[in-house]
DOZA-619248 format. One record per residue (C-alpha): residue in one letter; x negated, y, z. Coordinates in nm, 4 decimals, padded with zeros to 6 digits. Layout:
<recs>
@rest: A u: X v: Y w: Z
...
</recs>
This chain:
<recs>
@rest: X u: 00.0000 v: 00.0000 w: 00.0000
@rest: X u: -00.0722 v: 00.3539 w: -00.0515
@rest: X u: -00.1638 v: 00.4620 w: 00.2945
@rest: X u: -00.1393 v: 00.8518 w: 00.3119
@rest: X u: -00.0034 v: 01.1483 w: 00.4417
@rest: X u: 00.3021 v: 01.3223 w: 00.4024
@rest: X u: 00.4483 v: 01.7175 w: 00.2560
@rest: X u: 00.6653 v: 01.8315 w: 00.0481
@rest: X u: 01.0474 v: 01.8898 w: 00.0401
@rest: X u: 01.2595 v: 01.5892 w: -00.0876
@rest: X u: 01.3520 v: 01.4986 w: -00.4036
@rest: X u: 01.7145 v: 01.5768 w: -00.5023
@rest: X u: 02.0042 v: 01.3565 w: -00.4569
@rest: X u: 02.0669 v: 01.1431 w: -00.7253
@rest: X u: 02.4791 v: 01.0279 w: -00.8131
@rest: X u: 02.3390 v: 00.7645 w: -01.0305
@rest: X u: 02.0842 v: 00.4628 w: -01.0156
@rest: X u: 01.7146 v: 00.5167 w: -01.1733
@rest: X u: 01.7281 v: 00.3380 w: -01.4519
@rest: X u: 01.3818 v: 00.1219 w: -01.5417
@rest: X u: 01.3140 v: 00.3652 w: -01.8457
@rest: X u: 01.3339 v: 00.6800 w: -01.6392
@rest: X u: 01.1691 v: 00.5693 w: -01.3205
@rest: X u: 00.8784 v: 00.8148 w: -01.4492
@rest: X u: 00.8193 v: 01.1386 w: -01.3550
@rest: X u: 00.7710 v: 01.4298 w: -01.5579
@rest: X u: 00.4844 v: 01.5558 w: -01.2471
@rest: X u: 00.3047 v: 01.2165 w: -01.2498
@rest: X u: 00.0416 v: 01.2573 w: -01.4972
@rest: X u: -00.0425 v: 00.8927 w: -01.7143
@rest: X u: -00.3664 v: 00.6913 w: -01.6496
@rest: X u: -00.5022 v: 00.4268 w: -01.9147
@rest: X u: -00.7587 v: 00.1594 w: -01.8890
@rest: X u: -01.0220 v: 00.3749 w: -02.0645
@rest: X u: -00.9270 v: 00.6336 w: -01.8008
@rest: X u: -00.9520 v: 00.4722 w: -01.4948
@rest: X u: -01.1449 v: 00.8447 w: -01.3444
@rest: X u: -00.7826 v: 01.0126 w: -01.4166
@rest: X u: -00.6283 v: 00.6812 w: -01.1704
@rest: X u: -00.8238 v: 00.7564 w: -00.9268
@rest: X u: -00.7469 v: 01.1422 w: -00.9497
@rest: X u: -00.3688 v: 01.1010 w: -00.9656
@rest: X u: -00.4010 v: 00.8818 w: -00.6449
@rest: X u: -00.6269 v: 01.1185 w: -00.4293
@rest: X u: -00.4175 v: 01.3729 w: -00.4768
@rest: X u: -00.0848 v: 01.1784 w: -00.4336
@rest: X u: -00.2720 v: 01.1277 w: -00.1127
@rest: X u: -00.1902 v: 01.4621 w: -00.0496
@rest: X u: 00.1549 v: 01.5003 w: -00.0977
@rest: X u: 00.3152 v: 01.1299 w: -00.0464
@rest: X u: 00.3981 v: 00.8859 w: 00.2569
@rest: X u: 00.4507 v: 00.5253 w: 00.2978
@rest: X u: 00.7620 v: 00.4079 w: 00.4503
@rest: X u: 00.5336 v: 00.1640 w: 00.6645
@rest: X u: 00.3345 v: 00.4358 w: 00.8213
@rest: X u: 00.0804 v: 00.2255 w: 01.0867
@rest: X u: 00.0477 v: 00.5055 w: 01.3770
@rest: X u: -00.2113 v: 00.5277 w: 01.6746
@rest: X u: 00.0121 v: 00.4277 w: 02.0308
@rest: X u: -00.0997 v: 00.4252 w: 02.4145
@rest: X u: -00.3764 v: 00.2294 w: 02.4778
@rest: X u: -00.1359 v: 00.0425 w: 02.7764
@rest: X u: 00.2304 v: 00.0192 w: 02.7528
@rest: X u: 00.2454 v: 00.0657 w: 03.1403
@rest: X u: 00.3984 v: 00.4380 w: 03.0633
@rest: X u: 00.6982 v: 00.6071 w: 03.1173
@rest: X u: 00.8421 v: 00.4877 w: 02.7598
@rest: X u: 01.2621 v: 00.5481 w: 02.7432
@rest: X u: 01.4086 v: 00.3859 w: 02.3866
@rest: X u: 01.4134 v: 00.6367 w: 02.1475
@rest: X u: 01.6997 v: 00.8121 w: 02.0013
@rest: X u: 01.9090 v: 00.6447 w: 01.7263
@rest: X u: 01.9165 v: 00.8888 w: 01.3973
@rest: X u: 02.2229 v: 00.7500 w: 01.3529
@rest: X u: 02.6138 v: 00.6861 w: 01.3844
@rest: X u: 02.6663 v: 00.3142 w: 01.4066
@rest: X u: 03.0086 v: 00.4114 w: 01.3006
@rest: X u: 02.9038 v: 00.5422 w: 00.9923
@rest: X u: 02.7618 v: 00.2017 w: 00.8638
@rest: X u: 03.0030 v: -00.0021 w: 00.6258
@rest: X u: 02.9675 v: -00.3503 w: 00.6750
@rest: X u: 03.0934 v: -00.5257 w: 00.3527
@rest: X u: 03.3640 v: -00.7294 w: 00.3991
@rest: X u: 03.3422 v: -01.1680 w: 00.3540
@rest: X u: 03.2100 v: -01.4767 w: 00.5133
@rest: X u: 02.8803 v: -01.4974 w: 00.3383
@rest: X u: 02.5620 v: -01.4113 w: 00.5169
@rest: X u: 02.5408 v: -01.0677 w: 00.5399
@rest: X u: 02.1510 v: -00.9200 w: 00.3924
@rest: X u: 01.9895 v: -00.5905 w: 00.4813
@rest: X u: 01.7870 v: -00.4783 w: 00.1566
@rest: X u: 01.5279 v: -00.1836 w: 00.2308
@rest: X u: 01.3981 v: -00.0054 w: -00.0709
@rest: X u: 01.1416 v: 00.1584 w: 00.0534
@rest: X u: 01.0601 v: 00.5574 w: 00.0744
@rest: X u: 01.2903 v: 00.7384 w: -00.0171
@rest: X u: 01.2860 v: 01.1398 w: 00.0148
@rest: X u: 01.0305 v: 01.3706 w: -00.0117
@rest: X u: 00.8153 v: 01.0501 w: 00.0798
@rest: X u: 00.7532 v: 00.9136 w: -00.2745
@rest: X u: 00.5346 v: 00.6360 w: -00.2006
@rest: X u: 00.2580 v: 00.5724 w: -00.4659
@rest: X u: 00.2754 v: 00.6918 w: -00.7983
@rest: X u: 00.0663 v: 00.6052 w: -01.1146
@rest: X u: 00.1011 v: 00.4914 w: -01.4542
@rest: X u: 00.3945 v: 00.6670 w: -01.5042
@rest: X u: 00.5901 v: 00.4943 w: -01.2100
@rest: X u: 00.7287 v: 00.6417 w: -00.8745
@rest: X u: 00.7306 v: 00.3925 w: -00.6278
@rest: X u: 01.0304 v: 00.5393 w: -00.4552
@rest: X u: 01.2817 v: 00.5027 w: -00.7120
@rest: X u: 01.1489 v: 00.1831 w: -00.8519
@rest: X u: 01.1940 v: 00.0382 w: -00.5531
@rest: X u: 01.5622 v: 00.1333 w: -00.5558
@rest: X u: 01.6171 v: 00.0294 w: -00.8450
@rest: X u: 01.4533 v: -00.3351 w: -00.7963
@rest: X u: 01.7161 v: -00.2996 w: -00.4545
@rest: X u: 01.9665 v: -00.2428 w: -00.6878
@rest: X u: 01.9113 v: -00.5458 w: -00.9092
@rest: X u: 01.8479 v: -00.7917 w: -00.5980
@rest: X u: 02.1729 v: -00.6770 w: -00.4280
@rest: X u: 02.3969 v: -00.7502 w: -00.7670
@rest: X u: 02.2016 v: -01.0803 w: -00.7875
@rest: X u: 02.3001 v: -01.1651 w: -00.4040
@rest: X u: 02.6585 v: -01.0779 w: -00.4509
@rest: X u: 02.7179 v: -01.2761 w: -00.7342
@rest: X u: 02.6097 v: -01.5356 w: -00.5147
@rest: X u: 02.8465 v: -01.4513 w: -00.2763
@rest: X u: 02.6134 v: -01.3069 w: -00.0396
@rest: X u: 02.7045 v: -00.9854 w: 00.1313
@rest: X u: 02.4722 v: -00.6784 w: 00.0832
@rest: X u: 02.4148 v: -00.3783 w: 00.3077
@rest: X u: 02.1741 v: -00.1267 w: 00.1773
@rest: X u: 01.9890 v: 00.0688 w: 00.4076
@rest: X u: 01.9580 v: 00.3674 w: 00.1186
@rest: X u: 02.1745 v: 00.4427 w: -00.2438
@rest: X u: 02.0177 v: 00.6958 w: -00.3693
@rest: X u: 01.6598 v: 00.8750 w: -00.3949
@rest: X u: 01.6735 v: 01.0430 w: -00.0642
@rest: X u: 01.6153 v: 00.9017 w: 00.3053
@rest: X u: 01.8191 v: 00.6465 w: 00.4506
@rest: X u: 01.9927 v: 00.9070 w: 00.7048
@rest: X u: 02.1134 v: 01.2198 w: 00.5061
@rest: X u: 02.0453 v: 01.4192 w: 00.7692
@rest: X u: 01.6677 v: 01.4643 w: 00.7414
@rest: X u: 01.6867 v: 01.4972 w: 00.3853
@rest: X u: 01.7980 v: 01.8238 w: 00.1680
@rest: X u: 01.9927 v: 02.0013 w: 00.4384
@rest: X u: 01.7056 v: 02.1473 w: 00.6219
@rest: X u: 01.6307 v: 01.9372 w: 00.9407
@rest: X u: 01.2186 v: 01.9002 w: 00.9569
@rest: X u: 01.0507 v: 01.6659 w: 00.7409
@rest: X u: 00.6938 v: 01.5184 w: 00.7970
@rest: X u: 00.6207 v: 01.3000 w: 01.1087
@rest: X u: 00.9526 v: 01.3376 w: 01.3033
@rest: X u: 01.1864 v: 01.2502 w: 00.9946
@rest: X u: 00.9800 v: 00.9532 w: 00.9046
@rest: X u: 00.9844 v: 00.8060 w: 01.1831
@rest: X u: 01.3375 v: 00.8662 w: 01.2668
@rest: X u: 01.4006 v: 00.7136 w: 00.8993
@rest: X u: 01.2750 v: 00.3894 w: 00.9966
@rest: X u: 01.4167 v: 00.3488 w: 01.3188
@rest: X u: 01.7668 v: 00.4167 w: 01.1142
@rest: X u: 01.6848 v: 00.1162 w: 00.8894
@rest: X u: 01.6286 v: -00.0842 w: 01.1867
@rest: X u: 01.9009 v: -00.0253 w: 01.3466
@rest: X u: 02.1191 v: -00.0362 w: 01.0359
@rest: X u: 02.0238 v: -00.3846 w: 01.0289
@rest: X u: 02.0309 v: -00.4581 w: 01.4224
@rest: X u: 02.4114 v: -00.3110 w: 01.3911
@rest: X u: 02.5139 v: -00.4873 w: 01.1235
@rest: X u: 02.4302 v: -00.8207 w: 01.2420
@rest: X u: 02.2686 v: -00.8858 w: 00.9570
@rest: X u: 02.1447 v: -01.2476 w: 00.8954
@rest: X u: 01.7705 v: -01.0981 w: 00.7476
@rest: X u: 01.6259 v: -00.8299 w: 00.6427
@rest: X u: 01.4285 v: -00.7987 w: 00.3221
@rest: X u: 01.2150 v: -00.4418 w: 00.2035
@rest: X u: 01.1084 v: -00.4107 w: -00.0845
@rest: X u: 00.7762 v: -00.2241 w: -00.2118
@rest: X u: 00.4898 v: -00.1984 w: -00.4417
@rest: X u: 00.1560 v: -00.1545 w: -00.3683
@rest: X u: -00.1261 v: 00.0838 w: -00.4705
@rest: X u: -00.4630 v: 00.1406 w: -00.4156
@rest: X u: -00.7639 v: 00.3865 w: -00.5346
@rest: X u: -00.9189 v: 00.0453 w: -00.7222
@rest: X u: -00.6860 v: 00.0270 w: -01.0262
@rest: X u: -00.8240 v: -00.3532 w: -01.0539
@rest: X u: -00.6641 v: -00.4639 w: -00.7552
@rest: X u: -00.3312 v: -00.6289 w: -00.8534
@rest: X u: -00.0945 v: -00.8800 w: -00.7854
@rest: X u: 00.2134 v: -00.9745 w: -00.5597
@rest: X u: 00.2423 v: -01.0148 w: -00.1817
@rest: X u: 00.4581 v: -01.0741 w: 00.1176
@rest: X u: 00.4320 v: -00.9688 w: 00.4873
@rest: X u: 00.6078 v: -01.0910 w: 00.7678
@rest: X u: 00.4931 v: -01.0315 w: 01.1733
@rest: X u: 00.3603 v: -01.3328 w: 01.4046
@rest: X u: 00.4231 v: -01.1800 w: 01.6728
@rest: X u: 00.8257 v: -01.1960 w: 01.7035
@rest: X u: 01.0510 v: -01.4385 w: 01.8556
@rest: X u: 01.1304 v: -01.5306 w: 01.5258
@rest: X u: 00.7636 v: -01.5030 w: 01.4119
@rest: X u: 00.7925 v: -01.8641 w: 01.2230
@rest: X u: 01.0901 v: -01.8393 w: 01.0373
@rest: X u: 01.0295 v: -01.4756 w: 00.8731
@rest: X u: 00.6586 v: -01.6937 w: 00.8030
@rest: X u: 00.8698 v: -01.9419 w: 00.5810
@rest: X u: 01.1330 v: -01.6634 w: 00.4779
@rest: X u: 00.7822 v: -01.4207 w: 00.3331
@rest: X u: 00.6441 v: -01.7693 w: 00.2028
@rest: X u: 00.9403 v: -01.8744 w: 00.0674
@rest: X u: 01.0171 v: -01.5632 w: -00.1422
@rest: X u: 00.6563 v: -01.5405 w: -00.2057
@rest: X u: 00.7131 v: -01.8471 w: -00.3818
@rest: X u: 00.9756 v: -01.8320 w: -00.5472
@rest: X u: 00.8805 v: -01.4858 w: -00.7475
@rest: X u: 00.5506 v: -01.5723 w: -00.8438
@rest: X u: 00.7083 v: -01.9218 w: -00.9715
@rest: X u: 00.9676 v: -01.7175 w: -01.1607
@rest: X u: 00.7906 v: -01.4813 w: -01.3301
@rest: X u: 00.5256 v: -01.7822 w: -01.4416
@rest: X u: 00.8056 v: -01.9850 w: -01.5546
@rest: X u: 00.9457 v: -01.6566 w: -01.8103
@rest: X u: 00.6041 v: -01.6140 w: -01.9120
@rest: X u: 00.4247 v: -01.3363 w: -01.6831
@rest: X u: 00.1021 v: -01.3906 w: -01.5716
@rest: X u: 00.0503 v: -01.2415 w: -01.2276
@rest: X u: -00.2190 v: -01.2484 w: -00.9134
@rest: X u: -00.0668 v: -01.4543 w: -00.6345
@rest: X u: -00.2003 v: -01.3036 w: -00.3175
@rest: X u: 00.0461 v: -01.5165 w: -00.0497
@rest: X u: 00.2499 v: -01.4519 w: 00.2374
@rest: X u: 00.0594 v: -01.2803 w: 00.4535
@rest: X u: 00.0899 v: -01.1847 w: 00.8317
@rest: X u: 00.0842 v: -00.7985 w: 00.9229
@rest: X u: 00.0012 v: -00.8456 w: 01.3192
@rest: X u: -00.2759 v: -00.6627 w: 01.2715
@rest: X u: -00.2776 v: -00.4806 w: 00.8905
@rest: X u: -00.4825 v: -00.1884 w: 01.0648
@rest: X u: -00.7192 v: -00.1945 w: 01.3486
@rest: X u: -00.8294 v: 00.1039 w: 01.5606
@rest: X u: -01.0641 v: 00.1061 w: 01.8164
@rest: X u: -00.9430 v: -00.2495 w: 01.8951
@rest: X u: -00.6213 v: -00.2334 w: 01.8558
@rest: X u: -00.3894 v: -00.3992 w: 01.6144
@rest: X u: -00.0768 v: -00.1641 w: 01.4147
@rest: X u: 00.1875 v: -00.3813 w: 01.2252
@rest: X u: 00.4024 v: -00.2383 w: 00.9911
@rest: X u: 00.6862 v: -00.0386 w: 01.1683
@rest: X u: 00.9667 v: -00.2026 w: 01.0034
@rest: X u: 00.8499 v: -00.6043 w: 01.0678
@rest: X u: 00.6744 v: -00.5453 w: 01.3994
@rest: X u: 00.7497 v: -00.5624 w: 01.8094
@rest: X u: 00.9183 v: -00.1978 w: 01.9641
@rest: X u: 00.6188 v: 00.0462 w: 01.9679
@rest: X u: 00.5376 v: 00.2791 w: 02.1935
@rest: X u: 00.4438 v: 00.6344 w: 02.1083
@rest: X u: 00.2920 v: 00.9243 w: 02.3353
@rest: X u: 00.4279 v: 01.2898 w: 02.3699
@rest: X u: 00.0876 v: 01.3315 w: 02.2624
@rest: X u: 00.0444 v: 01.1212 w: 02.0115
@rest: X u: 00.4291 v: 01.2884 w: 01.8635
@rest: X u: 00.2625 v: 01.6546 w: 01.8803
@rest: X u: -00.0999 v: 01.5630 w: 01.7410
@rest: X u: 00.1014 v: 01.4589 w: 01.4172
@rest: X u: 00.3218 v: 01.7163 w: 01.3924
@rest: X u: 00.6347 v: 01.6184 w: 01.5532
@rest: X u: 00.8781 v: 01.7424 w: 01.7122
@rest: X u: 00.8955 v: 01.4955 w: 02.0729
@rest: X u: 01.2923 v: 01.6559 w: 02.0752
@rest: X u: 01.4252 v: 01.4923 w: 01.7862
@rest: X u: 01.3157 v: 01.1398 w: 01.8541
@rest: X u: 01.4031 v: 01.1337 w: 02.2191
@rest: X u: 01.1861 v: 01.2658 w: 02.4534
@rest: X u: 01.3305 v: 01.4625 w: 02.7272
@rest: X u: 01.1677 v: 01.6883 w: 02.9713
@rest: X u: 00.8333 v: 01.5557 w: 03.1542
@rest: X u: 00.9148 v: 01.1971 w: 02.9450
@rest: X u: 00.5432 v: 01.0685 w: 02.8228
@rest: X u: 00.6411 v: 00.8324 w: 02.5913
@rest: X u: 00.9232 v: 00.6459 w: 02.3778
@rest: X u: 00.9829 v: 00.2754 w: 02.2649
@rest: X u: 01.0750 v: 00.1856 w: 01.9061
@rest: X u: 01.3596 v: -00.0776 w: 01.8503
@rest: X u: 01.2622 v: -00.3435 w: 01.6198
@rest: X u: 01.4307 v: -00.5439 w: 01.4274
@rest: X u: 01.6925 v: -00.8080 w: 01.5462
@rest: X u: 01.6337 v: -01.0866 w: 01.2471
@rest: X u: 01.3541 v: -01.2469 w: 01.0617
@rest: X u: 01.2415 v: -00.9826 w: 00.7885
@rest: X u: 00.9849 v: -00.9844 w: 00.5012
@rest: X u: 00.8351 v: -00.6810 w: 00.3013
@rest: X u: 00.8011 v: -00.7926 w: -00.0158
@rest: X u: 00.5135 v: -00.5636 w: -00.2864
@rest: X u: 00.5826 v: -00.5810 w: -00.5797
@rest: X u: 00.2794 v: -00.5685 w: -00.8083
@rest: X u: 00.0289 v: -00.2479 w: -00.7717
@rest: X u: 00.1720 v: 00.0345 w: -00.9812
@rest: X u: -00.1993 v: 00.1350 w: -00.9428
@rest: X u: -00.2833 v: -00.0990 w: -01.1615
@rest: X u: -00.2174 v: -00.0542 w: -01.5529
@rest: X u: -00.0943 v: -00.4189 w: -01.6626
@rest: X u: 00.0829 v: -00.4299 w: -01.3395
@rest: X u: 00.2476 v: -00.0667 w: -01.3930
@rest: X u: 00.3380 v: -00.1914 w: -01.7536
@rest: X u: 00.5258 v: -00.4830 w: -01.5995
@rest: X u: 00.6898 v: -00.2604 w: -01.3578
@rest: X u: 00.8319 v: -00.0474 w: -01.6238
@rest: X u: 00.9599 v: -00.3767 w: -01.8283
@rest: X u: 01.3177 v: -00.4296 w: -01.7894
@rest: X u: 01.2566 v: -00.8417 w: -01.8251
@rest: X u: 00.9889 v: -00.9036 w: -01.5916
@rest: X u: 01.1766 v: -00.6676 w: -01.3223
@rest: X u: 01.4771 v: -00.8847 w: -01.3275
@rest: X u: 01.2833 v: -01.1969 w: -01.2737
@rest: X u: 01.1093 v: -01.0174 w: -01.0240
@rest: X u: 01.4322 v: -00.9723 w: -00.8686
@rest: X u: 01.5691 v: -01.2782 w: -00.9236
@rest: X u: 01.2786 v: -01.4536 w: -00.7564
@rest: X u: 01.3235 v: -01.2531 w: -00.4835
@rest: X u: 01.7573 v: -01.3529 w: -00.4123
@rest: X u: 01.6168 v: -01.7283 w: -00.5220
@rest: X u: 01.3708 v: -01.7121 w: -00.2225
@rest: X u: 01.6486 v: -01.5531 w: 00.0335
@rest: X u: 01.9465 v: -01.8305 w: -00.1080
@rest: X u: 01.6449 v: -02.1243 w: -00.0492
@rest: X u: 01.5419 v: -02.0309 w: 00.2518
@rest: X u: 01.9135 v: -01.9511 w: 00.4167
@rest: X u: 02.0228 v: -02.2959 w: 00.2661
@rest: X u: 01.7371 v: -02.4629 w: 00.4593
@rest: X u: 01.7678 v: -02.2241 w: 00.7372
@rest: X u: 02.1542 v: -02.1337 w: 00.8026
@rest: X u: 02.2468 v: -01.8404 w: 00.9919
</recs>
């Protein structure tokens, strides 16, 4: 993944879905093999201006602190759980926002991802599987941080994925599944990949639900044709290390704890995520359900980007993906 910091006011609302051909954006310059000096350009300075949606951030060395849960950036009441008997699936895209994940090659990760969310949650309820997306359009996944001037940076990204946890947590949802693509400033690095966390109390089945859909995609887009890196199912216990200690991804890890401190040094505003007066520190809530973040090839990478903008491979992509969930549910019921 693109790990970098984040600016910029959001993109605007969008009434319709991005299609494959216009996932581009006019501001994203285009890179080539015999160019790989303008890749690595457009991604430093992407780097200045774009977030992930898995941002790994520094906590208290101890969690012996006066952490209170922090404050959910959203109304539970608000969420429409679709109707049916079928297992009900929480599909992340990813970003979302004035956090535009990476971007090369033409391709936003942002609204491919949405897109790709798009596709798996048709697949999934044609086979009769309910879908609740945690965002519809390009923004956030809570309105509320995005367009209508409440503060963007660290404070709304972290409040955004807390909301897509607990979107999932109130829902009851049976999984949950985000969905990503990488990039890096090597434009050879490609490939697909699959995280899940070991260190849940459901650590070994969101193991066989990452290696399971990890599976399943690489095997479909093989079997249509597409030759692509296989880099696994991998656990994200300890993605990033700092001064020995381990940071997960947000959305797949245990609660985290984060300082007053720690809130201020990056820009936040302690008020909006739940701190109250002489409070030190807050608690995450994590997720309720095995979960997987699935990346997509490396839009970083040009024969990756070109399958990324291919309306064929995408759909096998994404039909590898709902193959994976409907295999390991039918092994696994919930």
């Amino acid at each position: 993944m693109l790990m970098v910091a984040c600016a910029g006011d959001p993109a605007p609302r969008s009434s319709t879905p991005a299609e494959v051909s216009t996932i581009a954006a006019a501001s994203v310059p285009t890179a080539s093999p015999t160019n790989p000096t303008a890749l690595a350009l457009l991604i430093a300075s992407a780097a200045v201006t774009v977030a992930p949606s898995v941002l790994a951030v520094t906590v208290p060395a101890t969690l012996n602190t006066n952490a209170v849960t922090a404050a959910a950036p959203l109304d539970f009441s608000q969420i429409a759980i679709p109707p049916g008997n079928g297992a009900l699936i929480v599909v992340d895209a990813g970003h979302g926002g004035d956090e535009i994940g990476a971007a090369a090659n033409g391709i936003v990760e942002k609204d491919s991802n949405l897109e790709m969310a798009q596709r798996v949650q048709r697949l999934l309820t044609q086979s009769a599987y309910r879908v609740l997306m945690t965002r519809v359009d390009r923004g956030r996944a809570i309105g509320d941080i995005d367009g209508t001037g409440q503060p963007q940076g660290f404070s709304a990204q972290r409040r955004d994925l807390q909301a897509r946890i607990d979107i999932a947590n109130a829902a009851g949802a049976a999984l949950f599944v985000s969905l990503h693509s990488n990039g890096l400033n090597d434009p050879s690095a490609n490939g697909i990949e699959t995280y899940y966390n070991s260190q849940r109390p459901f650590s070994a089945e969101s193991r066989v639900l990452a290696q399971t859909i990890q599976s399943t995609v690489i095997s479909e887009m093989r079997r249509t044709g597409y030759r692509v890196r296989d880099r696994g199912a991998l656990d994200d216990s300890c993605l990033r290390a700092f001064q020995g200690q381990c940071f997960p991804l947000f959305l797949l890890g245990p609660p985290r704890v984060t300082s007053r401190d720690e809130t201020l040094r990056r820009g936040g505003d302690p008020s909006t995520l739940g701190f109250s007066q002489g409070q030190d520190a807050i608690a995450s809530r994590a997720t309720g359900m095995p979960g997987a973040l699935v990346e997509l090839l490396f839009i970083s990478n040009w024969e990756d980007a070109r399958l990324l903008a291919d309306d064929t491979a995408r759909e096998t992509m994404a039909r590898g993906v709902v193959l994976g969930i409907a295999r390991f549910l039918t092994e696994n019921p919930r």
